[in-house]
C-alpha positions as CSV (number, residue, x, y, z in Angstrom):
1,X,109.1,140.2,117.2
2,X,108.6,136.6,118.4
3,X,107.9,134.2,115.6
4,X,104.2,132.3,116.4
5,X,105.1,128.1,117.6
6,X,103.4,127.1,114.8
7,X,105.2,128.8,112.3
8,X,108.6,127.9,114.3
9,X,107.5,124.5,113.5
10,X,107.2,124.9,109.6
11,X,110.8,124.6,108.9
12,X,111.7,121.9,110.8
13,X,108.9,119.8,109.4
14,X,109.7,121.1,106.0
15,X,113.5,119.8,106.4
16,X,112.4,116.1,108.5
17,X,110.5,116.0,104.5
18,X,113.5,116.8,102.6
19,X,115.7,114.5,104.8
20,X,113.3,111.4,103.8
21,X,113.2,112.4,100.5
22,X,116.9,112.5,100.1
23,X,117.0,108.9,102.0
24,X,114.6,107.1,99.8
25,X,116.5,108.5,96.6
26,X,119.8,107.8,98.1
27,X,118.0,104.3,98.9
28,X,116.8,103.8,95.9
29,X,120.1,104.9,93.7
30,X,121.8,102.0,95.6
31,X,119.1,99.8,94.5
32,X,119.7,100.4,91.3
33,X,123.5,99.8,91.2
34,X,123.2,97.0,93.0
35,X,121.0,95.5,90.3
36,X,123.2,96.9,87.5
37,X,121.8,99.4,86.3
38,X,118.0,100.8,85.4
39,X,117.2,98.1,83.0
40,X,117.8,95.6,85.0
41,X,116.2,97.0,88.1
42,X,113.2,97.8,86.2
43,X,113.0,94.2,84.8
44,X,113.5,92.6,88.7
45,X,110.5,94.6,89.5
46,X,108.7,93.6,86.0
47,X,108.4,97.0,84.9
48,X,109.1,98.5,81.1
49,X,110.6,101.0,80.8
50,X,109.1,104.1,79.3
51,X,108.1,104.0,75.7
52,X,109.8,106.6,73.8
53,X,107.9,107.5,70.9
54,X,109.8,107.6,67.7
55,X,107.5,106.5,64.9
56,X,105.3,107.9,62.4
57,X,101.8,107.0,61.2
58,X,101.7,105.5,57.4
59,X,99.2,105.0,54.8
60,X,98.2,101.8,53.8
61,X,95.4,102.7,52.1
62,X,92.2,102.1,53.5
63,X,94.0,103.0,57.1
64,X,96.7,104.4,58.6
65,X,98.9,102.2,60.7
66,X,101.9,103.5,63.0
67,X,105.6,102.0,62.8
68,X,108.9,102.7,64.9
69,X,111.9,101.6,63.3
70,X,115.2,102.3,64.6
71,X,118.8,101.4,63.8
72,X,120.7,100.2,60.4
73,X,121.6,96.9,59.1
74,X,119.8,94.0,57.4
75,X,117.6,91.5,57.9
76,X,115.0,93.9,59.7
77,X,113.5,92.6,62.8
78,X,110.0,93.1,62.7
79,X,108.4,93.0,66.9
80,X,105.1,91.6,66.9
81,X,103.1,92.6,70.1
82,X,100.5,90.9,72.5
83,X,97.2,91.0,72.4
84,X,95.6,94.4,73.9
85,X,99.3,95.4,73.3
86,X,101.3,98.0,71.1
87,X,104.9,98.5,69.8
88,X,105.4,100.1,73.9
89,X,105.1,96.7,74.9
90,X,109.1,96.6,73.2
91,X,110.8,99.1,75.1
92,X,112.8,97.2,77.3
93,X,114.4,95.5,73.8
94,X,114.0,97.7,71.3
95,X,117.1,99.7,71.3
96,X,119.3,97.2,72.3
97,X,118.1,95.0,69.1
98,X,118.0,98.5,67.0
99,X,121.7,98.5,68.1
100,X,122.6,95.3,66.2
101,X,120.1,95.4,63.6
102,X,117.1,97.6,61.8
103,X,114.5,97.2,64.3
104,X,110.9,97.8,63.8
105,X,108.0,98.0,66.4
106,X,104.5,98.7,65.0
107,X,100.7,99.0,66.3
108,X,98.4,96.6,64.4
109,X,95.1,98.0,63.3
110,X,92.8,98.9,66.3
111,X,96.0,99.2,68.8
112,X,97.8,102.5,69.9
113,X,98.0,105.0,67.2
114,X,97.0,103.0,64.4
115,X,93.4,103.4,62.9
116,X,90.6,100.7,63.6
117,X,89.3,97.8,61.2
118,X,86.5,95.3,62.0
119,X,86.4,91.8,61.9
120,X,89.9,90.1,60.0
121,X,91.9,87.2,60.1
122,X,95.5,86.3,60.8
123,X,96.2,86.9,57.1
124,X,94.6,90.0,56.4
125,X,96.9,91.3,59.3
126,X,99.6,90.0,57.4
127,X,98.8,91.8,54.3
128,X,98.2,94.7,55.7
129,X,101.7,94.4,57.8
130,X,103.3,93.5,54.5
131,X,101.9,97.0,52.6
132,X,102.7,99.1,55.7
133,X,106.4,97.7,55.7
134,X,106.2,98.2,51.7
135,X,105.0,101.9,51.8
136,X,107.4,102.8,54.8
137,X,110.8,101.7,52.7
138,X,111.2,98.9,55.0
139,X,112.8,96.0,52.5
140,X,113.1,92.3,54.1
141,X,114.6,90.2,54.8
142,X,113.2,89.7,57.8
143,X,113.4,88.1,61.6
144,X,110.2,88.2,62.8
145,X,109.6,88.3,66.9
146,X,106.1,87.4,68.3
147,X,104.9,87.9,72.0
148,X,102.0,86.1,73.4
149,X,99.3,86.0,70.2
150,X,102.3,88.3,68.5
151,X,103.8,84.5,68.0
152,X,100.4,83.5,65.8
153,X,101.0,86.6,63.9
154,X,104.7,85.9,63.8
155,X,104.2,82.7,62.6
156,X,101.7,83.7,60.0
157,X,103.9,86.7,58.5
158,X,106.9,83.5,58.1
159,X,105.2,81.5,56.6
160,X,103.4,84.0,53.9
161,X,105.0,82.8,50.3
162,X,107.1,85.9,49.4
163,X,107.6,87.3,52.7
164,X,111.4,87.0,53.0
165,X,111.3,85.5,57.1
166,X,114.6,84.3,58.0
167,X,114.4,83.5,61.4
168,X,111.3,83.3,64.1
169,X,111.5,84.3,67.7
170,X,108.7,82.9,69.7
171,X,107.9,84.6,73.2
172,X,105.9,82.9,75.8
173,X,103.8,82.7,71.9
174,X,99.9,81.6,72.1
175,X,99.8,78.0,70.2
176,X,96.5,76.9,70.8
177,X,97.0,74.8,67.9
178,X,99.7,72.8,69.4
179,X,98.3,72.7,72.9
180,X,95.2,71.2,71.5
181,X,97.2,68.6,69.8
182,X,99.8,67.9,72.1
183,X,99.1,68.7,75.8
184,X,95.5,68.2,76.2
185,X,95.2,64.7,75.5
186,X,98.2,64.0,78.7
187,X,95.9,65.9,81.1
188,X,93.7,63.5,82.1
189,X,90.6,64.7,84.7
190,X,92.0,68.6,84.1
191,X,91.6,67.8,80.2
192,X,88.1,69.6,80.1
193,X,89.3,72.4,82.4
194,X,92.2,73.1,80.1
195,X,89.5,72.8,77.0
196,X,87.6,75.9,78.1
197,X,90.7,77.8,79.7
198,X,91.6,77.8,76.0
199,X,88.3,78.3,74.8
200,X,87.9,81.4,76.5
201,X,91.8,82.3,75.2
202,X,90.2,82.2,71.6
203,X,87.0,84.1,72.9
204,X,89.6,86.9,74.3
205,X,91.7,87.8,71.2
206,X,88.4,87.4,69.3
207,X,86.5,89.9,71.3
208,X,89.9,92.1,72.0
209,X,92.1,91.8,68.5
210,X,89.1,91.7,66.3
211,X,90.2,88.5,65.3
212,X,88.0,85.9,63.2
213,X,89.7,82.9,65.3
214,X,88.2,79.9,63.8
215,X,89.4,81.2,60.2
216,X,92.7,82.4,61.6
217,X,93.5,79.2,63.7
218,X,92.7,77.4,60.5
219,X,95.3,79.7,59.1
220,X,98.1,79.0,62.0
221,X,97.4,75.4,61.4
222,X,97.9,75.5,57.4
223,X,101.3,77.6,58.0
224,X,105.0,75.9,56.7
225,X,107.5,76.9,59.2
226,X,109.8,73.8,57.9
227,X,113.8,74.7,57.9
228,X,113.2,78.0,59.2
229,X,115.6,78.8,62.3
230,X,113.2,79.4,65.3
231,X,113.9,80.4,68.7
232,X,111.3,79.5,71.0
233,X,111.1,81.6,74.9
234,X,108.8,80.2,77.3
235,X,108.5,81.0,81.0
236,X,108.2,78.0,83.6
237,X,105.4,76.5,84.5
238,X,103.5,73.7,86.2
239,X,100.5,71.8,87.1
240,X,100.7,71.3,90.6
241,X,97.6,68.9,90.9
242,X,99.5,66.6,88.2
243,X,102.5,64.3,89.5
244,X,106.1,65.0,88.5
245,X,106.3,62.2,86.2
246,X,103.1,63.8,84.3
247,X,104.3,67.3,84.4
248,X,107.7,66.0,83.2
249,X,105.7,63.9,80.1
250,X,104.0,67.7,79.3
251,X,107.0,69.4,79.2
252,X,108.5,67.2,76.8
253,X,105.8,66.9,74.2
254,X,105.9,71.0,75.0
255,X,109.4,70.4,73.4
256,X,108.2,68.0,70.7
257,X,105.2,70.2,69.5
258,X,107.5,73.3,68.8
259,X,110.1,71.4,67.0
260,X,107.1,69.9,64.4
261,X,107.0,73.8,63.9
262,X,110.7,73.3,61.9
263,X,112.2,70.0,62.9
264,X,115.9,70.1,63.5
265,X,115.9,74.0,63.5
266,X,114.1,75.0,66.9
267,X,116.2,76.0,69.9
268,X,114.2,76.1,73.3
269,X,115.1,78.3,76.6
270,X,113.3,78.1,79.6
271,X,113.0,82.4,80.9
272,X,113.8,81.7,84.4
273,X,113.0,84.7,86.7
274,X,110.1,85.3,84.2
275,X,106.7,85.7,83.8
276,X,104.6,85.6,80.7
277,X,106.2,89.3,79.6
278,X,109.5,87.9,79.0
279,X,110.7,91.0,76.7
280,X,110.0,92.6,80.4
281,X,111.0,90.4,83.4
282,X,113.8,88.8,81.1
283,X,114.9,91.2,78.2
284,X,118.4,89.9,78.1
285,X,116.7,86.6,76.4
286,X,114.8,88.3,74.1
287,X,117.8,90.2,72.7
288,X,120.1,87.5,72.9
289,X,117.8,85.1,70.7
290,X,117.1,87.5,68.5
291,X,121.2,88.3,68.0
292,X,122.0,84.9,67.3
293,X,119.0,84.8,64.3
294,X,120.7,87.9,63.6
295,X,123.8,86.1,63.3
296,X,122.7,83.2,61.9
297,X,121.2,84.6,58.7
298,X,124.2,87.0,58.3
């Protein structure tokens, strides 16, 4: 029986699919090799990777907050996530730190799988962070690694009396204290541009994190980070419409502002090839700052 055209057609169409299938995997896989690996590829392409879930939810109390903590060996890194962000925002790092250290990623109230609160502060975080870290058999000491306005919580967990912080790894962190002090006054005619960029900053996390920010960034200011190790990650930048020899006079009181943070004890890296996820575009930082804390405090 002769097979209708169009169904003589079928297969061949179906195997030109499979053939550029096969070709973009093959494609793809070489890709990948050539970049060294998954990780890194997904990094070049500022991706994460996919967040394994391995946590459990804890009572605190008057909520329930959810912690990941992998690996074995003391002090405890405690990863501090964005705003809008969660403990998936770690999964390029995670592991990799969990496989020096005890490594713990956690949602703060109001993110991921943790239950909501209303309005707080920088401090109340902290306490809460403190009980959850208490009632989950996580004993300090600890390093304690902020992202973005994870740094303001970072730097408010180290510098809580009691809190055992060691060591402070600062990534791409929101100072709006510092920039206030320290940058604003060099920016001449952008000065009141750069006043209500941060302005709205502070509106953001207000309206986002739940934050109280004039009684938190009260807090940030009030905090003692002095002889405390810090490693400070920050990804390159400009101002195009200022001259070299002002960018060059920002960037170094950029340099000066974090060292008031602990002078003598702050070690800065430019993130190269980063954006403002550096745990993402540059994990290889992250986890090498963090090892040498880790080393360091040993």
């Amino acid at each position: 029986m002769d097979i209708p055209r169009r169904h003589r057609r079928f297969p061949v169409a179906l195997g030109v699919g499979v053939a550029i299938v096969v070709g973009i995997l093959a494609a793809l896989a070489i890709d990948v090799g050539r970049a060294g690996g998954p990780a890194s590829w997904l990094a070049r392409h500022h991706l994460a990777p996919p967040y394994a879930s391995a946590g459990k939810r804890v009572d605190i109390g008057p909520r329930s907050l959810y912690i990941d903590c992998r690996g074995s060996g003391s002090p405890t890194v405690i990863l501090e996530a964005g705003s809008g962000s969660d403990s998936g925002t770690w999964s390029a790092v995670h592991d990799a730190i969990a496989s020096t250290t005890r490594t713990c990623a956690y949602d703060r109230a109001g993110r991921g799988r943790s239950d909501g609160r209303g309005r707080h502060t920088l401090a109340d975080a902290i306490a809460e962070l403190r009980a959850l870290l208490a009632a989950a058999g996580e004993p300090g000491p600890y390093i304690a690694v902020g992202h973005s306005l994870g740094g303001a919580y970072a730097r408010a967990f180290a510098g809580t009396d009691g809190a055992g912080v060691l060591g402070l790894v600062l990534v791409d962190a929101f100072n709006p204290d510092l920039e206030s002090d320290w940058i604003h006054p060099l920016l001449g005619r952008l000065r009141a541009e750069y006043e209500t960029r941060l302005d709205g900053l502070r509106a953001h996390v207000s309206a986002v994190d739940g934050l109280d920010w004039p009684g938190s960034e009260a807090q940030l200011r009030a905090t003692d980070l002095a002889d405390l190790p810090i490693e400070v990650l920050v990804a390159p930048r400009g101002e195009p419409r200022l001259d070299d020899e002002t960018n060059a006079a920002i960037a170094e009181a950029w340099l000066a502002a974090l060292q008031s943070l602990s002078p003598g004890h702050v070690t800065h890296t430019v993130a190269w090839g980063a954006g403002h996820d550096i745990q993402i575009d540059r994990p290889d930082l992250v986890i090498e700052a963090t090892r040498r804390l880790i080393a360091l405090t040993r």
